[in-house]
C-alpha positions in Angstrom: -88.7 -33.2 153.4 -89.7 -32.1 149.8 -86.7 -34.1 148.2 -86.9 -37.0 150.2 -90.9 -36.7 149.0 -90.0 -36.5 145.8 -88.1 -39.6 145.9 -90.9 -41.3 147.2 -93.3 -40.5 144.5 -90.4 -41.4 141.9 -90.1 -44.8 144.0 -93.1 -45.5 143.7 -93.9 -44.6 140.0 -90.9 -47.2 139.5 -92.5 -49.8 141.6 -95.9 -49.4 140.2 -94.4 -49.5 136.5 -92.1 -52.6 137.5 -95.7 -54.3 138.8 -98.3 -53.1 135.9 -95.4 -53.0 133.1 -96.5 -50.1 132.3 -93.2 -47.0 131.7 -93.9 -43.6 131.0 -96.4 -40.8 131.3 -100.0 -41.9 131.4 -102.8 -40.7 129.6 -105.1 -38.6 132.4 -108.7 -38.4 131.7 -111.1 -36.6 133.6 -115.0 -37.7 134.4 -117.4 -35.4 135.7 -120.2 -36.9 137.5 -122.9 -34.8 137.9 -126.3 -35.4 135.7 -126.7 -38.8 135.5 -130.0 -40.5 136.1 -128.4 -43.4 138.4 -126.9 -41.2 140.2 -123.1 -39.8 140.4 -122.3 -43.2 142.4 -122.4 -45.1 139.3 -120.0 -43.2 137.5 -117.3 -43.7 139.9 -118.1 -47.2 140.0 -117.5 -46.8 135.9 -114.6 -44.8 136.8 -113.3 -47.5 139.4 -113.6 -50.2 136.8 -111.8 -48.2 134.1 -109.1 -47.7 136.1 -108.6 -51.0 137.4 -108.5 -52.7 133.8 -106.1 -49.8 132.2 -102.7 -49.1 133.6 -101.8 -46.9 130.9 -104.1 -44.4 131.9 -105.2 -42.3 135.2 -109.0 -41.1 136.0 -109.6 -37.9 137.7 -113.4 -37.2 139.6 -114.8 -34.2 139.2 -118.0 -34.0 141.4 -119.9 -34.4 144.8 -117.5 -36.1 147.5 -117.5 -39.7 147.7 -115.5 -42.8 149.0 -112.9 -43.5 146.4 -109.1 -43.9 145.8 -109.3 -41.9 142.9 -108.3 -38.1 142.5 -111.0 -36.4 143.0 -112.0 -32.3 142.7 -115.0 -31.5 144.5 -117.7 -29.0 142.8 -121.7 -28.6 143.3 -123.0 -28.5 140.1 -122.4 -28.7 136.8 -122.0 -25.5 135.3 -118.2 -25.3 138.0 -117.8 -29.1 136.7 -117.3 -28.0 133.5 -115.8 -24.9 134.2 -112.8 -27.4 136.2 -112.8 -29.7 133.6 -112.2 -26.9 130.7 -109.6 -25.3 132.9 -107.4 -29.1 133.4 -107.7 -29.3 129.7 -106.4 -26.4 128.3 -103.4 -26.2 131.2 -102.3 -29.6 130.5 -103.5 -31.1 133.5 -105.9 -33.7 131.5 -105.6 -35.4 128.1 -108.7 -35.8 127.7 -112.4 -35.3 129.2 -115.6 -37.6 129.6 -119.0 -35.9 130.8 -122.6 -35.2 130.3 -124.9 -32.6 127.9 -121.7 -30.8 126.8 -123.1 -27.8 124.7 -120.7 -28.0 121.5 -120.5 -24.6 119.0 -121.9 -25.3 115.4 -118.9 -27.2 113.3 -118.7 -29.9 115.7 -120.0 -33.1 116.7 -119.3 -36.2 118.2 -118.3 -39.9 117.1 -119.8 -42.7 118.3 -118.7 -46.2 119.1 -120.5 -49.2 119.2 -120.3 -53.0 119.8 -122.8 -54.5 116.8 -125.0 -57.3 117.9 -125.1 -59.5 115.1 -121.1 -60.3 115.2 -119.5 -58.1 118.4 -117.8 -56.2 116.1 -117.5 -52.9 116.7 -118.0 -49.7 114.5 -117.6 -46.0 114.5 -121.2 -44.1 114.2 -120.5 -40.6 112.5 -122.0 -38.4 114.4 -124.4 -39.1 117.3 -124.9 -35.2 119.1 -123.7 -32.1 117.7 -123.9 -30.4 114.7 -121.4 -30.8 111.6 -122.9 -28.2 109.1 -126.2 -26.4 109.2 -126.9 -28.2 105.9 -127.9 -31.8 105.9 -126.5 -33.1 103.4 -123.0 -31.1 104.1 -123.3 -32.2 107.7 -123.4 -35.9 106.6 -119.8 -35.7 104.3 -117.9 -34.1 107.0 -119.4 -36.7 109.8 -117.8 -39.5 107.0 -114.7 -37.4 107.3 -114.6 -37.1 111.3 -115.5 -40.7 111.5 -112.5 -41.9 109.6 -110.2 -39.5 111.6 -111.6 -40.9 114.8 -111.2 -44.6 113.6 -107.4 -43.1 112.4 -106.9 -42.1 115.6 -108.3 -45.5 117.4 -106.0 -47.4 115.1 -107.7 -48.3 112.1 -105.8 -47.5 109.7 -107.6 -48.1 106.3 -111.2 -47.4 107.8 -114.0 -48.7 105.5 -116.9 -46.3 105.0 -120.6 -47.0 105.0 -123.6 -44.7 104.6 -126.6 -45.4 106.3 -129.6 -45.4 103.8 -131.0 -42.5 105.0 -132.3 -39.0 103.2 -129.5 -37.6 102.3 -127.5 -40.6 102.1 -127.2 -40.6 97.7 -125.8 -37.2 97.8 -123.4 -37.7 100.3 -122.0 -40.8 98.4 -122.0 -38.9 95.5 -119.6 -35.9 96.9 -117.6 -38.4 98.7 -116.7 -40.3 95.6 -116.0 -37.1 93.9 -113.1 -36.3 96.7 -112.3 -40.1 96.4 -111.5 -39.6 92.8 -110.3 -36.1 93.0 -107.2 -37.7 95.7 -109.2 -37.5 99.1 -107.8 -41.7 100.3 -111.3 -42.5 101.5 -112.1 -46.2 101.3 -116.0 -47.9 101.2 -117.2 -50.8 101.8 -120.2 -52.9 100.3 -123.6 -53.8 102.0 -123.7 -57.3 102.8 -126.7 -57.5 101.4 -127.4 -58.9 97.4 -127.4 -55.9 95.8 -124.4 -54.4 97.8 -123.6 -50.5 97.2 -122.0 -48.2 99.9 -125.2 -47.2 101.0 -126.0 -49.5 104.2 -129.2 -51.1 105.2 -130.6 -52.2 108.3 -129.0 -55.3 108.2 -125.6 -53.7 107.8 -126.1 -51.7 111.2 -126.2 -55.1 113.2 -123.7 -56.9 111.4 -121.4 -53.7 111.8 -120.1 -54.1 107.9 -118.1 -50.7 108.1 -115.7 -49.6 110.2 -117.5 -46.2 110.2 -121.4 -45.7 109.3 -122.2 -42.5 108.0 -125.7 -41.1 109.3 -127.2 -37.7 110.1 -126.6 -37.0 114.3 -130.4 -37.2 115.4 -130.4 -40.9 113.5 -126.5 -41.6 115.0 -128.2 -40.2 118.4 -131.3 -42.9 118.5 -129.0 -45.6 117.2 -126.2 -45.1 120.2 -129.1 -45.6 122.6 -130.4 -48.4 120.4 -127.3 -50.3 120.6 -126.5 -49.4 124.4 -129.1 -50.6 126.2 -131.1 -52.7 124.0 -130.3 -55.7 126.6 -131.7 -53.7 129.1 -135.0 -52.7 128.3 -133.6 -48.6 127.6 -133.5 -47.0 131.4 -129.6 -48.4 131.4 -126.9 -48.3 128.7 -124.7 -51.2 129.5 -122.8 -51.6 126.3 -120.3 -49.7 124.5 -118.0 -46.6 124.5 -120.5 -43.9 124.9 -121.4 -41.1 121.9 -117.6 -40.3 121.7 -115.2 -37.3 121.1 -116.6 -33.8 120.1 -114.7 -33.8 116.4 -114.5 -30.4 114.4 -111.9 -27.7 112.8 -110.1 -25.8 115.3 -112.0 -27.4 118.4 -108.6 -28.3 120.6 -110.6 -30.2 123.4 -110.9 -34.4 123.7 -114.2 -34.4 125.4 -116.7 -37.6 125.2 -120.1 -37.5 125.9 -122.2 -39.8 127.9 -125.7 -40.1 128.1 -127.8 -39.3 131.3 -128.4 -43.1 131.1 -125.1 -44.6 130.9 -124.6 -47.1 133.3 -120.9 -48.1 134.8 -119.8 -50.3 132.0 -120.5 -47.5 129.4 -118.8 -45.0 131.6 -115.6 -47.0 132.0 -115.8 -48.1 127.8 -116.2 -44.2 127.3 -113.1 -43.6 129.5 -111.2 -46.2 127.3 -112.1 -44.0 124.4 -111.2 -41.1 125.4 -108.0 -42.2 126.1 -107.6 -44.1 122.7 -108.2 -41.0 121.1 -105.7 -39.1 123.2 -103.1 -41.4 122.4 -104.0 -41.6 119.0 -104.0 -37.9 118.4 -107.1 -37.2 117.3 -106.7 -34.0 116.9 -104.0 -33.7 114.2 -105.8 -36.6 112.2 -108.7 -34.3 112.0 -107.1 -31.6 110.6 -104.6 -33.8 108.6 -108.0 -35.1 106.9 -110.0 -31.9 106.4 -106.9 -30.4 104.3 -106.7 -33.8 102.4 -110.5 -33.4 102.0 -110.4 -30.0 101.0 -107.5 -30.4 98.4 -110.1 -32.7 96.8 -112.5 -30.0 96.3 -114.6 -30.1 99.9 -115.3 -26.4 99.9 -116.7 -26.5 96.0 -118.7 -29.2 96.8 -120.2 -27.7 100.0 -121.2 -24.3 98.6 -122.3 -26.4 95.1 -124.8 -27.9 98.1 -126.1 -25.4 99.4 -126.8 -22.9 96.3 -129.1 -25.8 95.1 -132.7 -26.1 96.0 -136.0 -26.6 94.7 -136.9 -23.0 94.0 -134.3 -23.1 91.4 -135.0 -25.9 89.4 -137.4 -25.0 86.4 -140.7 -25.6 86.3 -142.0 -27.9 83.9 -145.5 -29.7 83.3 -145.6 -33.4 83.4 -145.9 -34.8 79.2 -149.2 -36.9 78.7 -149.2 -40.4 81.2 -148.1 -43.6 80.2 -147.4 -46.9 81.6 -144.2 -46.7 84.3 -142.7 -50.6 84.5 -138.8 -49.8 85.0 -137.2 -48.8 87.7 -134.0 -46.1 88.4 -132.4 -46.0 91.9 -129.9 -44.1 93.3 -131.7 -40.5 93.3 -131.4 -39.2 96.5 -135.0 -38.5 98.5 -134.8 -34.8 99.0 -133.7 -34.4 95.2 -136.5 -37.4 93.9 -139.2 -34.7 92.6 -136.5 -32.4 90.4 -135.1 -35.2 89.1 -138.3 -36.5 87.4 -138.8 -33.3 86.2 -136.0 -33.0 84.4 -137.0 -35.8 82.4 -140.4 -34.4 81.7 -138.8 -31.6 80.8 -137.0 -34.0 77.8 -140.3 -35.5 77.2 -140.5 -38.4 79.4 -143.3 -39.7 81.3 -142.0 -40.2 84.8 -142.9 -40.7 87.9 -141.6 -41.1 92.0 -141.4 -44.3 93.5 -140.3 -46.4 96.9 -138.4 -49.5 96.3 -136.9 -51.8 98.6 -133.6 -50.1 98.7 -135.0 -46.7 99.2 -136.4 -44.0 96.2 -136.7 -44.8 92.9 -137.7 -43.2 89.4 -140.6 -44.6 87.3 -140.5 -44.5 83.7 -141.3 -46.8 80.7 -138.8 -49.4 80.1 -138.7 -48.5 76.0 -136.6 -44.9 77.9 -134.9 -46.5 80.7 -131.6 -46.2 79.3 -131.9 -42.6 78.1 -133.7 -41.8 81.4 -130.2 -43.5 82.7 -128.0 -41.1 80.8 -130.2 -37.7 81.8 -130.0 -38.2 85.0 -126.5 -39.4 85.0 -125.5 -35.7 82.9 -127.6 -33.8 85.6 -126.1 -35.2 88.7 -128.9 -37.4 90.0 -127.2 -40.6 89.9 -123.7 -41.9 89.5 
């Protein structure tokens, strides 16, 4: 009876391969389905849909019993949902994992994908829940690195990089193009907008002008539920992949994350992704990028980071007030005040400012280019 069985299931593997044209092992991804706020019904229906549209890969349930075709593993709450779910990861029984308010350890995060409103294209938000680095501004260069891995891994190979203009945002560009020209292959692209730069408006966001945009997690989190259910009203995500794979050194698990509010379509795009990832091995990209990263000088750059502050720059009193009628962008917000005084501390009136673009440096035009070159010496702008 066994190997007769056997050569049933082998039938019909054969049969089913023949009719989807699909050969070889697929990619198994498991959904728990416990936590949502529409109830665990409308994940299977996510799961259903997910299935039905990919024969490359298989979905395994892991929840409250229910009426469906699909493997499922039955548990009572959440806590033994993701004790199950761990377990079929690490003993190969799943590729990969989709579920709900996954606690990540410090180091990782997750990578978000999105389908942009202004064009349909879609783009990589690095990161949306988690936490990268306990520094902000450290946090936001290794989201730019996990984001290209994960659009590596979804099969982008040359990913364009964008940084959302957000605090922070200037000196992450700044220690990114110093990996860039220190051999880290990083690639950026320009803001659509007049003035272009790396550094990404508004506009950018819904136009989707980089592959990846680079933002701090609690901005990444408010976007991803921004651009999920904005057709909606907010109770129901309905588009996209959901906040993506949980992206970090050493972490060996493909789990995705969905919200509480993600509706079937987002469940069965979030299954897709999972899957992508999984086939794209995400997991040696990462670490194939953090040693390229850190060959470039990542670990200087981080520690340079975080022995800075504002308690060690000198105090210095403001020289006598003039007349500010030039402008000097490209200072980062959380370093605007020790940047003006380093040119009062060379004698020039300066002050803070708000442009358009983001923070700016006041001074008199007749020192705007030597105002240029001290803050270009000190780090402040590139």
């Amino acid at each position: 009876m066994d190997s007769r069985k056997k050569l049933g299931q082998i039938f019909n593997q054969i049969a089913d391969a023949i009719e989807t044209g699909t050969f070889g092992k697929k990619t198994r991804v498991v959904l728990t389905t416990l936590g949502s706020e529409h109830g665990h019904l409308e994940l299977v229906k996510g799961a259903e849909i997910a299935q039905a549209r990919n024969s490359d890969l298989e979905v395994i349930l892991i929840g409250p019993a229910c009426d469906t075709s699909l493997e499922l593993h039955e548990v009572t709450c959440e806590k033994e949902a993701h004790e199950k779910m761990e377990a079929m990861l690490k003993n190969g029984e799943a590729d990969a994992a989709v579920t709900m308010h996954y606690n990540f350890p410090v180091g990782v995060s997750t990578v978000g994908r999105v389908i942009t409103p202004g064009t349909g294209r879609e783009m990589i938000i690095a990161t949306t829940t988690g936490t990268s680095d306990t520094h902000r501004v450290g946090a936001m260069v290794k989201n730019a690195i996990y984001g290209v891995a994960t659009a590596k891994a979804i099969g982008i190979d040359k990913p364009k990089v964008g940084i959302l203009n957000v605090d922070g945002a200037r000196q992450c560009e700044k220690i990114l193009k110093e990996l860039k020209k220190n051999g880290y292959g990083i690639e950026f692209t320009e803001s659509a907008r007049a003035d272009g730069g790396v550094v990404m408006r508004g506009n950018d966001l819904l136009m989707g002008t980089p592959d990846v945009m680079v933002t701090d997690t609690l901005t990444g989190n408010l976007l991803m539920k921004i651009f999920s259910s904005f057709t909606t009203g907010g109770s129901y995500e309905a588009l996209g992949y959901g906040y993506g794979p949980g992206v970090g050194e050493d972490f060996d698990m493909i789990i995705c994350i969905l919200s509480r509010a993600s509706g079937a379509p987002v469940v069965a795009g979030a299954i897709r992704y999972a899957a992508d990832v999984a086939q794209g091995k995400i997991m040696a990209i990462v670490d194939a990028e953090i040693k390229a990263a850190r060959k470039a000088g990542l670990d200087n750059q981080l520690e340079a980071l975080k022995k800075t502050s504002a308690s060690e720059v000198e105090e210095v009193k403001a020289p006598p007030k003039v007349t500010v009628d030039e402008e000097i962008p490209g200072v980062d917000i959380l370093q605007i005040d020790d940047a003006v005084k380093v040119l009062w501390k060379e004698g020039i009136y300066a002050e803070t400012g708000m442009g358009c673009t983001g923070p700016v440096v006041l001074v008199p035009s007749a020192e705007g280019e030597r105002a240029r070159e001290l803050l270009k010496e000190a780090g402040y702008i590139l």
